[in-house]
N, C-alpha and C positions, 0 to 999 in steps of 0.2 A: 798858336793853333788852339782852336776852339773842342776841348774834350767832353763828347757827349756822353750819357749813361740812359739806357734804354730799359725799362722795368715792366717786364710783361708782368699785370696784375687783372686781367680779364677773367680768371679760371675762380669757380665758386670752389673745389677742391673736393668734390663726390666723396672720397673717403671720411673727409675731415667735417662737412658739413657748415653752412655758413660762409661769410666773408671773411675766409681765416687773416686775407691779408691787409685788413683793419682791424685785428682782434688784437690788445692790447698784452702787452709781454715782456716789456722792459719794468722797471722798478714804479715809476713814475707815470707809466701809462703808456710808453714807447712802443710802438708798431716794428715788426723785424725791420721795412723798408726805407724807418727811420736809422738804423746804425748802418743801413747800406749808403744812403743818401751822405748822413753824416762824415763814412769813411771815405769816399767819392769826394766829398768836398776838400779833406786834409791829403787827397793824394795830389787834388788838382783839377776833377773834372767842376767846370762851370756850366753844365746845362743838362737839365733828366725832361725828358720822355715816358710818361706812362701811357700804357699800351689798357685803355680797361675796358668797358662796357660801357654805351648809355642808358642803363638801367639801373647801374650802378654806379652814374656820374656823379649825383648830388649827393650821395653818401661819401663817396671817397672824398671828393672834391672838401666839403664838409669838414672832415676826418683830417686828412692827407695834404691837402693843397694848401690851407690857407698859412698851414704852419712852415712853410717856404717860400712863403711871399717876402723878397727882398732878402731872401737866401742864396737862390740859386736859379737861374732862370727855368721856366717851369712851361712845358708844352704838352698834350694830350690828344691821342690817336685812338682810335675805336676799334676793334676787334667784334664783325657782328659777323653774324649766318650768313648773312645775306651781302655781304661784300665780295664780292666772286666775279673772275673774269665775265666779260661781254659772251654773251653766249650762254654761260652758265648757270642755273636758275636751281635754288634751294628743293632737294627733295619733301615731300609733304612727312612730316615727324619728325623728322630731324632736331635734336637739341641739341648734343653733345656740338662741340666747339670744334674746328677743324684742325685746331692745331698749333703748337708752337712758329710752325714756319709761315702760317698765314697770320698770327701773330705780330712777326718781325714784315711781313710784306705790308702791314697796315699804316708803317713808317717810311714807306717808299715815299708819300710828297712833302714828306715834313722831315725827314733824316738828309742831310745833301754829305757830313763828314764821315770820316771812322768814326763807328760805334760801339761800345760795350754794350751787348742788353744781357738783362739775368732774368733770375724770379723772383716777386716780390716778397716770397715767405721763405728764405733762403738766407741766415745766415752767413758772411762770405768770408768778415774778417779784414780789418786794413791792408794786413802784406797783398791781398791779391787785388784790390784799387791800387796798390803801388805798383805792382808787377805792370798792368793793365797799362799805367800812362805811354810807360818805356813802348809795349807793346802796340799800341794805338799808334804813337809816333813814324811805328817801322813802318806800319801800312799804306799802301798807294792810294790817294782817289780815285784813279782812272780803272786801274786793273784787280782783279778778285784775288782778293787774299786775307787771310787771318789768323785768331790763334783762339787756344782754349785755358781759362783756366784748370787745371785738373787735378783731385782731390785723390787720395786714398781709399777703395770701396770700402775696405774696412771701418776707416770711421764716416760713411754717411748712413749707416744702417739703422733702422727704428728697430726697436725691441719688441713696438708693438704689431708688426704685422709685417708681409712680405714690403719691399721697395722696388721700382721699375728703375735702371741704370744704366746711360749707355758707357759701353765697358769702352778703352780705349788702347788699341795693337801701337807699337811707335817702332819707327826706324831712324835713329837718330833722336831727334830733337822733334820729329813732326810723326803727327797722327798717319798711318799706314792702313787701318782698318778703324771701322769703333762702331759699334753693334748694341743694338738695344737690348737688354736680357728686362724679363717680364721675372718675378715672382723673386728676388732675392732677398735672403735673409740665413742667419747662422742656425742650422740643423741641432738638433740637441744634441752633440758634441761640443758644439761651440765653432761650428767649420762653415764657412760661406760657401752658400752655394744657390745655384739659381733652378728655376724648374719650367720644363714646357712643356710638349706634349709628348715627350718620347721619356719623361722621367726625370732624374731631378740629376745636377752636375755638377762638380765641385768645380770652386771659381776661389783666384788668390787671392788672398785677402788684402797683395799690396799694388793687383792691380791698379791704373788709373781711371778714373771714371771721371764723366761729366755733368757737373751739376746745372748747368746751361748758364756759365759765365762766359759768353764768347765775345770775340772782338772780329769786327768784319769789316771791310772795305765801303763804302754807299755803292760800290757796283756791285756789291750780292741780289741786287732789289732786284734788275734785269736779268740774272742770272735766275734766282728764283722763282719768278713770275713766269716762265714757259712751263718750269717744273711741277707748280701748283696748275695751271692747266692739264697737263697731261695724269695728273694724280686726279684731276676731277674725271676727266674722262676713263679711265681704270675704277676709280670707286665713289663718286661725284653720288650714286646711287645710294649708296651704303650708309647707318646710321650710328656710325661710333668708327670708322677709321678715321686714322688720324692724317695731318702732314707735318712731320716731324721735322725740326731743323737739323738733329743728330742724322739720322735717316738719309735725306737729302744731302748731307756737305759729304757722309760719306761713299756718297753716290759721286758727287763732283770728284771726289778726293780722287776713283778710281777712272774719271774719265779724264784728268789730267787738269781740269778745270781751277782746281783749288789746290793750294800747300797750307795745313792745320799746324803752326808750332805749337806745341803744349808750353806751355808756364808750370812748374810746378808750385805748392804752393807747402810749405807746412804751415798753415795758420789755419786756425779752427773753421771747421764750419757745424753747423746746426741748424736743424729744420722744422716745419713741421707738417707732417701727414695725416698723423691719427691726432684724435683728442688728445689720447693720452698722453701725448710726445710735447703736450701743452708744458706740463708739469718739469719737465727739463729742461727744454729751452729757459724758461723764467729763473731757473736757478742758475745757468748758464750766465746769462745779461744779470743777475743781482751778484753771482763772483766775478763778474768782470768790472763792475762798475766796485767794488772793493776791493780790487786789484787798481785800481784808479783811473784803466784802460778808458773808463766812459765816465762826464758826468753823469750824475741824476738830479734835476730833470736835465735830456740831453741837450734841451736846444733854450 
């Protein structure tokens, strides 16, 4: 079985500014999307998918691509405005990006197996490409199913400003709810909590949350393509909603459509959001690679 890895890298990241996800970060010049690649390849997957822009093709491609040539087979899908069901037709203003789940639908004629996709400034850690294979294996082609990796809210928090999280409810082994919280970060106590518009809430610290490492059946594509219709027509108008993949499965989840297992994972992750969160990531990949976990240079 052929294991794909899907890396949405489309998003310029508004808060952080720039192409955070060719900004260099490892010891040697390493990009995050390089130790996700790297770890992807020691777990087993042989084939990545980048999800980016063609505005930003000859830069990443540049950057990104030429240095897995004859590494790992290497395919590229486009995430524009303007890709939208028949019928559908770009409001006049519109920038912001529609979305992680239109995103992963830009994979519909080029993804045909179980998929892994993530994010490319994301951190994830080998254990969870390990987790991942087993996981990919369990899933049908034919029928919609999958799983999440899921992390500790606790430790995906920046120090330097609020984080957006979808939290995750379980019943068993499988996601039950999983809910976007806007605004989270530790209160001057030291206590997480999130905030909306009715006031701000505390939230457990050892909740699971989703950093968007999922694994999905190729029959999500059909599944999801009625939903991004009906999300155009509800706010197809509008100039900053989004269409969320968390949002959406937790919609399937309740109409019976979908079963989420979580993975859990203890293996580190790290991000980054703000500039500032520059500064530790890069300490992060220089003790890991003194820990011996990575060469330097990785590849």
């Amino acid at each position: 079985m052929k294991h794909c890895l899907v890396i949405m890298a489309a998003g310029m990241g508004s808060r952080y500014g720039g192409i955070k996800q060719i900004d260099p970060m490892g010891p040697s010049g390493e990009i995050i999307l390089d130790y996700s690649v790297h770890d992807a390849l020691k777990a087993g997957f042989s084939r990545v998918v980048f999800i980016i822009r063609k505005d930003i093709e000859k830069a990443f491609r540049d950057t990104v691509g030429t240095r897995f040539k004859g590494v790992i087979d290497v395919d590229y899908v486009f995430q524009e405005l303007d890709d939208l069901p028949e019928g559908y037709f770009l409001p006049p203003g519109r920038e912001k990006p529609w979305g992680t789940g239109q995103a992963i639908l830009a994979c519909r004629n080029t993804v045909n197996e179980p998929f892994v996709v993530i994010n490319a400034d994301d951190f994830y850690g080998y254990e969870a490409f390990a987790h991942s294979i087993a996981g990919l294996e369990s899933l049908s082609r034919k029928h919609l199913s999958g799983f999440l990796v899921a992390y500790r809210l606790g430790n995906t928090l920046s120090p330097h400003g609020y984080v957006t999280r979808a939290v995750c409810e379980l019943v068993g082994e499988n996601i039950s709810r999983i809910t976007e919280r806007m605004k989270i970060g530790r209160n001057e106590d030291g206590f997480v909590e999130y905030q909306d518009e009715t006031g701000r809430h505390p939230i457990a610290d050892d909740v699971l949350a989703s950093m968007n490492f999922w694994g999905f059946s190729p029959a999500l594509f059909e599944n999801l393509q009625p939903r991004f219709e009906r999300f155009l027509e509800e706010n197809g108008t509008k100039m900053k909603t989004e269409f969320l993949i968390p949002t959406e499965v937790d919609a399937m989840i309740h109409s019976n459509q979908i079963s989420i297992k979580v993975l859990k994972t203890k293996g580190s992750w790290f991000g980054v959001t703000y500039p500032e969160d520059k500064r530790a990531v890069k300490a992060s990949l220089q003790s890991l690679v003194e820990q011996g976990v990575y060469s330097s240079p990785l590849w």
